[in-house]
BALOBA-1460 file (C-alpha; in Angstrom, 3 decimals):
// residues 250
<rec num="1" residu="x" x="32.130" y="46.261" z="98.953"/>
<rec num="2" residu="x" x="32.717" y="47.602" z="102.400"/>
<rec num="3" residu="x" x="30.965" y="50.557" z="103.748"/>
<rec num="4" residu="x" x="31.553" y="53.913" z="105.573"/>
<rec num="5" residu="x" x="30.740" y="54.301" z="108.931"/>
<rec num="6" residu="x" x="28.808" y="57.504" z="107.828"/>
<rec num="7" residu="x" x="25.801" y="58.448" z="105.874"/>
<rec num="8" residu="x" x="24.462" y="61.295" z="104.035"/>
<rec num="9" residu="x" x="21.256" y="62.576" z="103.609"/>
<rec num="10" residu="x" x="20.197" y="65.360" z="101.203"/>
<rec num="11" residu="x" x="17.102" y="67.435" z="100.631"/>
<rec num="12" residu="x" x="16.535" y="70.767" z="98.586"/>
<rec num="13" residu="x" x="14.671" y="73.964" z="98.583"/>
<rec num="14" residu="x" x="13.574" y="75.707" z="95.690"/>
<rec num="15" residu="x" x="12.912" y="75.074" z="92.020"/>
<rec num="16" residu="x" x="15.896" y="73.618" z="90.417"/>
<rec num="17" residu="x" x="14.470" y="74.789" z="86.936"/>
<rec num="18" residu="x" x="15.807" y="77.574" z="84.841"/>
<rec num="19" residu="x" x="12.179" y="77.960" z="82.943"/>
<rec num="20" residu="x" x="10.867" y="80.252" z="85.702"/>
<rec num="21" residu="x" x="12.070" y="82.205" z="88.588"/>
<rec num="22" residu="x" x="10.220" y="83.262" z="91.063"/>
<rec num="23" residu="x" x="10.785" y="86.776" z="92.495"/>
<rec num="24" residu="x" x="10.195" y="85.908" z="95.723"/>
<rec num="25" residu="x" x="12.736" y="82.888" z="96.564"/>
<rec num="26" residu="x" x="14.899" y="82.841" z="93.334"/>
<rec num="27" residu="x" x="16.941" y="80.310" z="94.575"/>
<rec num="28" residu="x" x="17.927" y="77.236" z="94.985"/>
<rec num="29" residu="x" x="19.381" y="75.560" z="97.327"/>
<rec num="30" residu="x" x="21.137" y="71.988" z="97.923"/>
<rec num="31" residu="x" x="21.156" y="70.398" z="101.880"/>
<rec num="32" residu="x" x="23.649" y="67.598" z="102.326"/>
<rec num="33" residu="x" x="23.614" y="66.083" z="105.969"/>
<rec num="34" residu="x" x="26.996" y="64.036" z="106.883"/>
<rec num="35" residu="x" x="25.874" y="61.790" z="110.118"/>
<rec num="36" residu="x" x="27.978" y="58.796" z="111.689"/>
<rec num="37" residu="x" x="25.517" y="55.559" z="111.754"/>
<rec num="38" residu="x" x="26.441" y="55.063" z="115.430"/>
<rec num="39" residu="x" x="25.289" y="58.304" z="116.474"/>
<rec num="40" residu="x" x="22.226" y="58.521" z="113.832"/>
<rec num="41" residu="x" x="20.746" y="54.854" z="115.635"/>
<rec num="42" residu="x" x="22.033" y="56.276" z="119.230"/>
<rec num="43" residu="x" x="20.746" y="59.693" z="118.848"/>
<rec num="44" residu="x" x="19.352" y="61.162" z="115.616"/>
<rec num="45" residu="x" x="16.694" y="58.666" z="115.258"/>
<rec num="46" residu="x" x="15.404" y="58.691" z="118.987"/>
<rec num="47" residu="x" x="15.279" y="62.756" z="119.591"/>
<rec num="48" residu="x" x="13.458" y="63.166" z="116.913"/>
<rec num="49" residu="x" x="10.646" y="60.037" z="117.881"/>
<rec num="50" residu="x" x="10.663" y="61.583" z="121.121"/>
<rec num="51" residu="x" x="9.218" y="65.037" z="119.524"/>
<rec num="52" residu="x" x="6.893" y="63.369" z="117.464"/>
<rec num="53" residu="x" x="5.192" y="61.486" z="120.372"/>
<rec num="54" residu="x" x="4.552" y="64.176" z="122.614"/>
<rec num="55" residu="x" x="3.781" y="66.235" z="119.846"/>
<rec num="56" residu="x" x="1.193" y="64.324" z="117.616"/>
<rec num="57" residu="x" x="0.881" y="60.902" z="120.041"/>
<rec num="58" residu="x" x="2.946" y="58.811" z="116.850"/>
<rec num="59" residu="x" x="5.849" y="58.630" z="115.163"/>
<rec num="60" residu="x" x="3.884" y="58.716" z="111.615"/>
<rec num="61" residu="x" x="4.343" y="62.324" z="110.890"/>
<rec num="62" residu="x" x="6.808" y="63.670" z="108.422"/>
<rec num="63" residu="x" x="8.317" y="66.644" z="109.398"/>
<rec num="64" residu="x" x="8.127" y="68.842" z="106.298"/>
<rec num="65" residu="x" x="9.705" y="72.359" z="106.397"/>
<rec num="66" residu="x" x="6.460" y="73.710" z="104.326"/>
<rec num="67" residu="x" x="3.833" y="71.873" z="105.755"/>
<rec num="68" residu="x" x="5.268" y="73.120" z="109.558"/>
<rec num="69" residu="x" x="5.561" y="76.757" z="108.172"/>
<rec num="70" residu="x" x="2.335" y="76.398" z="106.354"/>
<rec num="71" residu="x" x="0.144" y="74.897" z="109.346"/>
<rec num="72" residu="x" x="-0.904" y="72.445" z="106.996"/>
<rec num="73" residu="x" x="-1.789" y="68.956" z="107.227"/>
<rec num="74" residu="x" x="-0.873" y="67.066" z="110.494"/>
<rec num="75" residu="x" x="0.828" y="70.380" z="111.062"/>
<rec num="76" residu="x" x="-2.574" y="71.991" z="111.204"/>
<rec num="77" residu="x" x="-2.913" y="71.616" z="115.197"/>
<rec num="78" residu="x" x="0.018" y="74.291" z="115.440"/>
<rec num="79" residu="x" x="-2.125" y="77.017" z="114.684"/>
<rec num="80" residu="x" x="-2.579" y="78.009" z="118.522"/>
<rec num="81" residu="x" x="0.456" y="79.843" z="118.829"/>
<rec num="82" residu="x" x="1.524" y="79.096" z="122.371"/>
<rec num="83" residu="x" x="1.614" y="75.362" z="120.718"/>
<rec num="84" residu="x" x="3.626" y="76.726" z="117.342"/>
<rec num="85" residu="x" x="5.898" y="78.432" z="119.539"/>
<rec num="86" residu="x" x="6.805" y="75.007" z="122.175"/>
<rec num="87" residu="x" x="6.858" y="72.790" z="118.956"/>
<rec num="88" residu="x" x="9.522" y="75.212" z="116.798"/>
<rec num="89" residu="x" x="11.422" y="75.451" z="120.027"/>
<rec num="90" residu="x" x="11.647" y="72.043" z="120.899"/>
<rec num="91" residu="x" x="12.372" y="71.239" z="116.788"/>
<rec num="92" residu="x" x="15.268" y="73.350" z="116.829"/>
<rec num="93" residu="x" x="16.376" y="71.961" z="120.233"/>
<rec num="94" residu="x" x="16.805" y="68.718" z="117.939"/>
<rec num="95" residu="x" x="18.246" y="70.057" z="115.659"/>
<rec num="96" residu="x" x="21.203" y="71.734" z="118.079"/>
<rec num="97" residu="x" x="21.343" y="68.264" z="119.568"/>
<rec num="98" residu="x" x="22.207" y="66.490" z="116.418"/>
<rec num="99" residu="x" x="25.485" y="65.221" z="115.531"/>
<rec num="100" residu="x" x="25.796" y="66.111" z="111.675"/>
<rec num="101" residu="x" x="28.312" y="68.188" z="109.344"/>
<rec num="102" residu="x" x="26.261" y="70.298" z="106.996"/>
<rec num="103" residu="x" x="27.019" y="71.122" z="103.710"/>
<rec num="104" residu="x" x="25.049" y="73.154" z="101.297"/>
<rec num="105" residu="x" x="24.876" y="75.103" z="97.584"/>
<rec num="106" residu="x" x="23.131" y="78.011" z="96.938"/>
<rec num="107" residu="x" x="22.502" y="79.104" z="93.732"/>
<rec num="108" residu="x" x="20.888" y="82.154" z="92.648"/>
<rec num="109" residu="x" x="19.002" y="81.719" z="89.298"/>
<rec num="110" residu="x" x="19.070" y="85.773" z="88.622"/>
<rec num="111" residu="x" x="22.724" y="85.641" z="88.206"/>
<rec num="112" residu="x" x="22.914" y="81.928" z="86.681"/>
<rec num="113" residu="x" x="21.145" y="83.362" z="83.874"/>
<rec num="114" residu="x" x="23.694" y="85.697" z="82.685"/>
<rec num="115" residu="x" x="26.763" y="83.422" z="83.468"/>
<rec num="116" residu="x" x="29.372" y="81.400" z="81.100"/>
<rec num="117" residu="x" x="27.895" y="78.002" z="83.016"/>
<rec num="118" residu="x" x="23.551" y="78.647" z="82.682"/>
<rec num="119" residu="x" x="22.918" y="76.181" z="80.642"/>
<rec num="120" residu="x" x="23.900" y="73.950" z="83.965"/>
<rec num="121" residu="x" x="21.496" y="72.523" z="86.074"/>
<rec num="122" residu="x" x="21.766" y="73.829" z="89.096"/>
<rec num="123" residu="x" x="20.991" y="70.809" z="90.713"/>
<rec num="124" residu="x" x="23.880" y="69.333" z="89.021"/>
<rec num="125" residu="x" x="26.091" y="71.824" z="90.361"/>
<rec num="126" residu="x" x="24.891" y="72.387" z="93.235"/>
<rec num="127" residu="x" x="25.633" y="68.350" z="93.982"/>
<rec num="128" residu="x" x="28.964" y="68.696" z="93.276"/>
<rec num="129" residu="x" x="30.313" y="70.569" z="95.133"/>
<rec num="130" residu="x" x="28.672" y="69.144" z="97.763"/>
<rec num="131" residu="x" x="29.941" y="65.688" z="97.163"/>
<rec num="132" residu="x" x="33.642" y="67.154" z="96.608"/>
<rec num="133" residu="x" x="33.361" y="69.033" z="99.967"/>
<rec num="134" residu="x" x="31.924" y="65.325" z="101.661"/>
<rec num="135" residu="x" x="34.276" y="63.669" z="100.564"/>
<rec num="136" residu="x" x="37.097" y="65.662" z="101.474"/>
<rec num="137" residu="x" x="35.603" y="65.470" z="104.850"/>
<rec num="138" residu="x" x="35.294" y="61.815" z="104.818"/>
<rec num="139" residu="x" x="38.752" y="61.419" z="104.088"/>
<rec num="140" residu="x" x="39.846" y="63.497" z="106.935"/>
<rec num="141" residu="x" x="37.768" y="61.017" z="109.276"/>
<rec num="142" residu="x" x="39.452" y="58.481" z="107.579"/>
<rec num="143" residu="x" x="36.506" y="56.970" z="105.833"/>
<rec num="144" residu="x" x="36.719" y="57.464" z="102.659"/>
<rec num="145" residu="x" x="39.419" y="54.222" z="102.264"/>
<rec num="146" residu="x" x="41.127" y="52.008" z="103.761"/>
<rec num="147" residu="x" x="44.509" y="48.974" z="103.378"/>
<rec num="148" residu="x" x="42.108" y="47.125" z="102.071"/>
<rec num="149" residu="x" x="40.223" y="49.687" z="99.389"/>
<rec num="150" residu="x" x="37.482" y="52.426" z="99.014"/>
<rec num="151" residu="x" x="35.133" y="52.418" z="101.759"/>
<rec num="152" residu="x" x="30.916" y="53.272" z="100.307"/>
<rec num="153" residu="x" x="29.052" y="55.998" z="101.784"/>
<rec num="154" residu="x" x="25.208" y="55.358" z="100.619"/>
<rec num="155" residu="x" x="23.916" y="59.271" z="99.890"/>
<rec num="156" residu="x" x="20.126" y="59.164" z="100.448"/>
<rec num="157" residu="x" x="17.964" y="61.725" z="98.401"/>
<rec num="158" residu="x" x="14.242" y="62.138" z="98.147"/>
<rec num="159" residu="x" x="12.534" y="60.547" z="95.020"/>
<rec num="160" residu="x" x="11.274" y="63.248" z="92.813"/>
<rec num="161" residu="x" x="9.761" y="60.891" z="89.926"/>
<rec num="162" residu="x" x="11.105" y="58.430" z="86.769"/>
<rec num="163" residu="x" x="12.527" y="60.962" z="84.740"/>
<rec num="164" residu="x" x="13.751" y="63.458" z="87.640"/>
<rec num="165" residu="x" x="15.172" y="60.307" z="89.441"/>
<rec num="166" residu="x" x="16.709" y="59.251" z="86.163"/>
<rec num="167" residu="x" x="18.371" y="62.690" z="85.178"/>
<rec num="168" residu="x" x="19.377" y="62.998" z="88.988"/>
<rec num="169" residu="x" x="20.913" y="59.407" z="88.947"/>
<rec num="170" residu="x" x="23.009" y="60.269" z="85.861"/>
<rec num="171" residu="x" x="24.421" y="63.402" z="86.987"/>
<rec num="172" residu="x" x="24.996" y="61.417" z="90.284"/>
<rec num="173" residu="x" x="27.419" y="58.409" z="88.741"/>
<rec num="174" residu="x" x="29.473" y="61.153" z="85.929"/>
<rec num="175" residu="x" x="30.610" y="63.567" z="89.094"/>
<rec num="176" residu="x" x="31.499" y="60.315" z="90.759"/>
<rec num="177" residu="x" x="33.278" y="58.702" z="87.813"/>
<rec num="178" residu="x" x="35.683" y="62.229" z="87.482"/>
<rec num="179" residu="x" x="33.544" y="64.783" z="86.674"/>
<rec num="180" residu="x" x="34.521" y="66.630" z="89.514"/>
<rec num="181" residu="x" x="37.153" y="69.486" z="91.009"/>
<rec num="182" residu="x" x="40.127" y="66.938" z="91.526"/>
<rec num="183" residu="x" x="38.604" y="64.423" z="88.415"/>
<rec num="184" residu="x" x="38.656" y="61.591" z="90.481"/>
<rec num="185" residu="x" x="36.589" y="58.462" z="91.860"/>
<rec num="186" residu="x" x="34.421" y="59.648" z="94.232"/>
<rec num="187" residu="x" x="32.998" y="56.574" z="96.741"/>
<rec num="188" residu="x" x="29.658" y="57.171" z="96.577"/>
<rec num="189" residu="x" x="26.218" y="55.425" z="95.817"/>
<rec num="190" residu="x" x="22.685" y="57.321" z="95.604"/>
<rec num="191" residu="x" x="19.906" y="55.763" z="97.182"/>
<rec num="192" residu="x" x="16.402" y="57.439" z="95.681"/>
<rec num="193" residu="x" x="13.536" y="56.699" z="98.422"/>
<rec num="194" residu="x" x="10.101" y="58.193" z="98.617"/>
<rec num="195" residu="x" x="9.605" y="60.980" z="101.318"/>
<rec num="196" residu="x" x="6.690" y="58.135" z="102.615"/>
<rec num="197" residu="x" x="9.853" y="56.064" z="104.092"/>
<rec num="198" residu="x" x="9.584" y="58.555" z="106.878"/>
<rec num="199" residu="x" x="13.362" y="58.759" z="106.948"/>
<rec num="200" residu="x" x="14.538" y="60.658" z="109.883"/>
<rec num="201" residu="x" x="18.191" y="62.082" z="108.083"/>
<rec num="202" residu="x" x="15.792" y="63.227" z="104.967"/>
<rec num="203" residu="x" x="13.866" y="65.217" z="107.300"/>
<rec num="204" residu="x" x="16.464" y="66.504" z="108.462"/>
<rec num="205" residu="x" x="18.125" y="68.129" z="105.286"/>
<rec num="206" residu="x" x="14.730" y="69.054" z="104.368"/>
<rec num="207" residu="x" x="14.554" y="71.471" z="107.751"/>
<rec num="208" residu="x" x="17.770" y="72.474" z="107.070"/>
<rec num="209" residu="x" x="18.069" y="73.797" z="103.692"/>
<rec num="210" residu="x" x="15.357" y="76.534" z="103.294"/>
<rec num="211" residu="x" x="16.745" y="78.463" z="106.297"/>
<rec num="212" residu="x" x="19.849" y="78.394" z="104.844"/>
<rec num="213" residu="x" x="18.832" y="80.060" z="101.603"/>
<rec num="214" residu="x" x="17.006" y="82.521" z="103.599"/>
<rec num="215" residu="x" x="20.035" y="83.910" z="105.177"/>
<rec num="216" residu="x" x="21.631" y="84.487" z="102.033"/>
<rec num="217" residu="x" x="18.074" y="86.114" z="100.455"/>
<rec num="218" residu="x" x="17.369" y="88.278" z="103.961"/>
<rec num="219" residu="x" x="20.409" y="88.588" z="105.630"/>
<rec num="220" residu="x" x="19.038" y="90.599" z="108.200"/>
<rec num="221" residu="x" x="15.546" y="88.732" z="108.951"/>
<rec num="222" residu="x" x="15.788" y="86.789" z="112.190"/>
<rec num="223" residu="x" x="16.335" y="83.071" z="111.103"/>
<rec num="224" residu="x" x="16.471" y="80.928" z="114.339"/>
<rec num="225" residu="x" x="17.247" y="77.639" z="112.473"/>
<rec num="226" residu="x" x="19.897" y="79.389" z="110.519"/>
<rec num="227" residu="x" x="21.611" y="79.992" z="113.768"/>
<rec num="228" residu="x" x="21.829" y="76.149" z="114.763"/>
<rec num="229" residu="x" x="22.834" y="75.283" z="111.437"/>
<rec num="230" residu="x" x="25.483" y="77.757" z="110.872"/>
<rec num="231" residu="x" x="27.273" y="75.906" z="114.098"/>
<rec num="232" residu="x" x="26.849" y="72.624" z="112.009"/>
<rec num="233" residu="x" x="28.503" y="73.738" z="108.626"/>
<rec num="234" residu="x" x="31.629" y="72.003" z="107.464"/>
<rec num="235" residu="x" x="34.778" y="74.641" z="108.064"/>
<rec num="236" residu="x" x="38.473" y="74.964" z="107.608"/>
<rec num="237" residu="x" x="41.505" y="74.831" z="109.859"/>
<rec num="238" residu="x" x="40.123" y="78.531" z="110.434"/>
<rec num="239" residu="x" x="36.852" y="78.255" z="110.947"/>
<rec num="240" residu="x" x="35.899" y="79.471" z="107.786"/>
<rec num="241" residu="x" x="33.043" y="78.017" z="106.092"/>
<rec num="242" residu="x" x="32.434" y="79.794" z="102.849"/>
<rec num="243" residu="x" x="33.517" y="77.602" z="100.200"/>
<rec num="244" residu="x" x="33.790" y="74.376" z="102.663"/>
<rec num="245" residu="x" x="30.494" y="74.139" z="104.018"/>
<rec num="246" residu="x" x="28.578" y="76.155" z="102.132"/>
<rec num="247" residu="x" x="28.699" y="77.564" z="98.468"/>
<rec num="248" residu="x" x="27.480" y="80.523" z="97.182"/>
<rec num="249" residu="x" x="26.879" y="80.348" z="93.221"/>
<rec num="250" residu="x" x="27.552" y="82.273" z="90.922"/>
């Protein structure tokens, strides 16, 4: 099997169960990050290095959207607020530097609950339409085949436990065998790794995808990494990027 030049990392925000919703951030919400390889090694990889060295004085840090927001952890020596301030700034400077298509689901669980498709996970959903959107793209780059056959793009996603991983695996391989908007083969191949791997892309949609549900919770509050992203989301021949680059559900 050959492979794409391109890889996709994805991250989430919000409880993807239907048990319980939570008043406060009833959502949830999907973050799919499309990256070329040549720019992730060239690029992606060093920025982000970079602001963990003068930051913390190593690399080992995982940047966790929570844990940053929270002050907790390693995150903990941000509670000076000059030093909060410099580090946000300099994380979103990163973030407006990076070379990546964004695509995302939101799905509000207030109105899932009363619609013909609730007994959906929204996970499920929410991943594809993502994949259907990334793959469109990738076949507009011209990687999703080739004369010679499919080309692979390896989707990354954040280990969540055996029967999470299992559940998320098999949802995974049936929207990529047809269950999907067009019902066809979609070139894809999940790759579960532990948030310990330190993977930069994970990161990544992990920063991204709680600012994005924000904006469609508070509309109005200022969101400073929603403005980067928004630049980043995957549009039409219009510029449009509701229903390409991000999905509202229901």
């Amino acid at each position: 099997m050959r492979f794409s030049d391109y890889i996709v990392f994805v991250d989430e925000s919000g409880d993807h169960g239907m048990d319980s919703i939570d008043d406060g951030y009833p959502l949830f919400v999907l973050s799919c990050c499309l990256i070329s390889k040549r720019d992730y090694m060239a690029t992606v990889v060093p920025a982000t290095q970079q602001l963990k060295f003068s930051t913390f004085g190593h690399d080992a840090v995982i940047l966790h959207e929570r844990e940053i927001r929270k002050d907790m952890g390693p995150f903990a020596i941000l509670r000076n607020r000059p030093r909060k301030h410099a580090f946000l700034q300099a994380l979103t400077d990163v973030l407006e530097r990076t070379p990546m298509t964004v695509f995302s689901a939101v799905i509000d669980k207030r109105q899932l609950v009363e619609h013909p498709r609730r007994n959906e996970s929204p996970y499920e959903l929410s991943l594809r339409f993502c994949l259907e959107r990334i793959f469109y793209s990738l076949r507009r780059l011209g990687q999703s085949d080739d004369d010679e056959g499919p080309l692979l793009t390896h989707v990354l996603c954040e280990s969540r436990g055996r029967n999470e991983d299992a559940d998320l695996e098999l949802a995974f391989r049936r929207i990529c065998g047809g269950d999907n908007f067009a019902n066809i083969h979609l070139p894809f191949e999940p790759v579960l790794t532990d948030k310990k791997s330190n993977s930069i892309g994970l990161q990544l949609a992990d920063l991204v995808a709680r600012p994005i549900g924000l904006k469609q919770l508070r509309p109005d509050q200022p969101n400073r990494a929603w403005d980067v992203i928004e630049g980043k989301l995957d549009r039409d021949t219009t510029g449009r990027y509701r229903g390409y680059g991000l999905k509202c559900f229901p």
